[in-house]
C-alpha positions in Angstrom: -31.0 0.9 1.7 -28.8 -1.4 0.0 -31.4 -2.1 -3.0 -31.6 1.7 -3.4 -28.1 2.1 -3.1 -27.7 -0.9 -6.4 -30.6 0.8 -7.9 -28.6 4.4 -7.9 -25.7 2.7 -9.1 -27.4 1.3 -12.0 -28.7 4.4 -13.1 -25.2 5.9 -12.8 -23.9 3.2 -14.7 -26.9 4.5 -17.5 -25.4 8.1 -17.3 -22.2 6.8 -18.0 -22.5 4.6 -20.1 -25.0 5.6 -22.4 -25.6 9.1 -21.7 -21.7 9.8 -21.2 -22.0 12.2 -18.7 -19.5 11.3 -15.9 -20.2 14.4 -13.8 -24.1 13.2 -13.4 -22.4 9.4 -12.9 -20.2 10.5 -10.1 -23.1 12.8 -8.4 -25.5 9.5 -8.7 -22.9 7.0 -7.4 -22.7 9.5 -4.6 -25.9 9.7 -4.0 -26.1 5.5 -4.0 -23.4 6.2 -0.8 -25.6 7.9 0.9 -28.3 5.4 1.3 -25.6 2.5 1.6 -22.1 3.8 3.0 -20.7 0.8 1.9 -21.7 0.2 -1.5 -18.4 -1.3 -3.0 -19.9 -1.2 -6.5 -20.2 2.4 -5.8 -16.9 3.2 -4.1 -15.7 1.3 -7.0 -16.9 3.6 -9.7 -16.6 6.4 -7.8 -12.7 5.9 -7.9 -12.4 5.1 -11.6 -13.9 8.3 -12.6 -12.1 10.2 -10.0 -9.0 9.1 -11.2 -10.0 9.5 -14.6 -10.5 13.6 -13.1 -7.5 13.6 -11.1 -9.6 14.1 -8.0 -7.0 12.0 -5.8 -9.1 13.5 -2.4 -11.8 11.7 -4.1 -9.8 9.0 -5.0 -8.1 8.5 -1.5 -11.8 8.6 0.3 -13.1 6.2 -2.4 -10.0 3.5 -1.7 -9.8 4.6 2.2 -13.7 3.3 2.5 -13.0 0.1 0.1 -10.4 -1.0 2.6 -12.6 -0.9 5.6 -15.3 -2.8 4.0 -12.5 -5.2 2.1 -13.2 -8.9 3.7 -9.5 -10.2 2.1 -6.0 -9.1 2.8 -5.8 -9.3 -0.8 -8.4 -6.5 -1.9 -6.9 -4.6 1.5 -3.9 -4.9 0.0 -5.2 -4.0 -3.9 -6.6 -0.8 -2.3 -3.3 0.4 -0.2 -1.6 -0.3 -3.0 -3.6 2.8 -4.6 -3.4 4.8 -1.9 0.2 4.7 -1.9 0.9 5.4 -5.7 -1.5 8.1 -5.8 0.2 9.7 -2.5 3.8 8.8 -4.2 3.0 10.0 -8.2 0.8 12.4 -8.1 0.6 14.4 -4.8 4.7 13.4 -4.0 3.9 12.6 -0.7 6.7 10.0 0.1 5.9 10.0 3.7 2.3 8.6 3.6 3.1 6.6 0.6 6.1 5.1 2.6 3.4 4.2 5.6 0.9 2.8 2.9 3.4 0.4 1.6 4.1 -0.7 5.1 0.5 -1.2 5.4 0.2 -3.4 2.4 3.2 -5.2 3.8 1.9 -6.1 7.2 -1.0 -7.9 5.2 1.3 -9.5 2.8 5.0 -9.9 3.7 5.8 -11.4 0.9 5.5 -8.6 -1.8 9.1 -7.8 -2.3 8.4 -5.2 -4.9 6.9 -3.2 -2.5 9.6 -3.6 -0.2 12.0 -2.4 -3.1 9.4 1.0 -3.7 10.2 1.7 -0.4 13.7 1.5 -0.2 14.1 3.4 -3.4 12.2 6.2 -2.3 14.3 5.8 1.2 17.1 6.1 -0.9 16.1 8.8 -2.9 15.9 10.8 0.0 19.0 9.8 1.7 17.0 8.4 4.6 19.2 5.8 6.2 17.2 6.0 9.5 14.3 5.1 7.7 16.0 2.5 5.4 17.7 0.9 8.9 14.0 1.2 10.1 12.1 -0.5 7.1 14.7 -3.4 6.9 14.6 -4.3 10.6 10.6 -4.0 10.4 11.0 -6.1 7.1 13.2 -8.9 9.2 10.3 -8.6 11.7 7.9 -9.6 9.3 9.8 -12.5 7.3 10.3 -13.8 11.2 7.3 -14.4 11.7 6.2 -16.1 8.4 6.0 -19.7 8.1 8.2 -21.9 6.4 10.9 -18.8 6.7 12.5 -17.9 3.6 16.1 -18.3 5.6 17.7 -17.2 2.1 15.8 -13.6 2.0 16.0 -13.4 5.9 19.8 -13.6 5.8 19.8 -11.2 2.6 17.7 -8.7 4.6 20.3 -9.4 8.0 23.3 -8.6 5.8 21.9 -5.6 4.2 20.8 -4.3 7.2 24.5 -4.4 8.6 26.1 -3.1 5.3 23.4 0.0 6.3 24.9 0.0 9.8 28.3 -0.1 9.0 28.3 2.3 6.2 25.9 5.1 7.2 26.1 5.1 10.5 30.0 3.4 11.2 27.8 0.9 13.8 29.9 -1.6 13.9 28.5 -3.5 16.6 25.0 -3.4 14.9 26.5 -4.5 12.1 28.4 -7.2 13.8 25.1 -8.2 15.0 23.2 -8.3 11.6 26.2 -10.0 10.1 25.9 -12.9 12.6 22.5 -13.5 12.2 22.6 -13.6 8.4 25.5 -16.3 8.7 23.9 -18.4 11.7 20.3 -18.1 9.1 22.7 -18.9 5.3 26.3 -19.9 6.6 26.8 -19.6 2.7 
């Protein structure tokens, strides 16, 4: 199945490259999934020329698959990444794109850009729940790595507590983030 699947692929790769038909491409790379559900050099093509069309269903199925079959938290990560833009540009879907990003961040808690996409969308919205939520899920996260980054830890612990404070008036909350970002960076 799977030398079928490479065989169907190549001969999409003909129709598109040579032929440039994208329509018969997509239909044979299709075809290559349905002797090998798994076919990543498949998936792959499938979701450039889907995005190309602006077929995000296409495009969500295509990354959805590639992050089941993904062996690294890297390409895991690569493909959530997609997911979430395509839910966040082009079908404004802040929600799953928000859950995505948490995805990607449970792999790799060190991407602090998507961290910031988050809260900006958070913010966009006026979603302090969610922006208390993200940061203490964030905190979580930097907890557990190892070495800690005690600088970004405290930075997250004070932020957290300026949310507290000034959205919700919690001052014991943010008496209790305070404290922990001076015990972490008595700076």
């Amino acid at each position: 199945a799977e030398s079928r699947a490479a065989i169907l692929v190549s001969i999409g790769d003909d129709y598109l490259n040579v032929k440039k038909d994208e329509q018969r491409a997509l239909e044979t790379y299709e075809e290559a999934l349905l002797e090998c559900n798994t076919s990543t050099a498949a998936l792959q093509r499938i979701l450039v020329i889907a995005e190309h069309k602006n077929d995000w269903d296409r495009c969500l199925s295509a990354c959805d698959t590639l992050v089941k079959v993904a062996q690294e938290d890297d390409e895991k990560a690569k493909y959530l990444l997609k997911m979430a833009a395509i839910y966040e540009k082009n079908l404004h879907n802040s929600k799953r794109a928000i859950q995505l990003f948490n995805d990607v961040l449970d792999l790799k808690p060190d991407q602090l850009e998507v961290f910031k996409a988050i809260l900006a969308m958070l913010q966009a919205e006026k979603d302090f729940v969610g922006m208390e939520e993200n940061y203490e899920r964030m905190i979580e996260r930097q907890r557990k790595l190892s070495p800690i980054n005690t600088k970004f830890l405290a930075m997250l612990c004070k932020n957290l507590g300026d949310i507290r404070l000034r959205q919700f008036n919690n001052i014991q909350g943010a008496a209790s983030a305070y404290q922990i970002a001076s015990d972490l960076f008595p700076d």
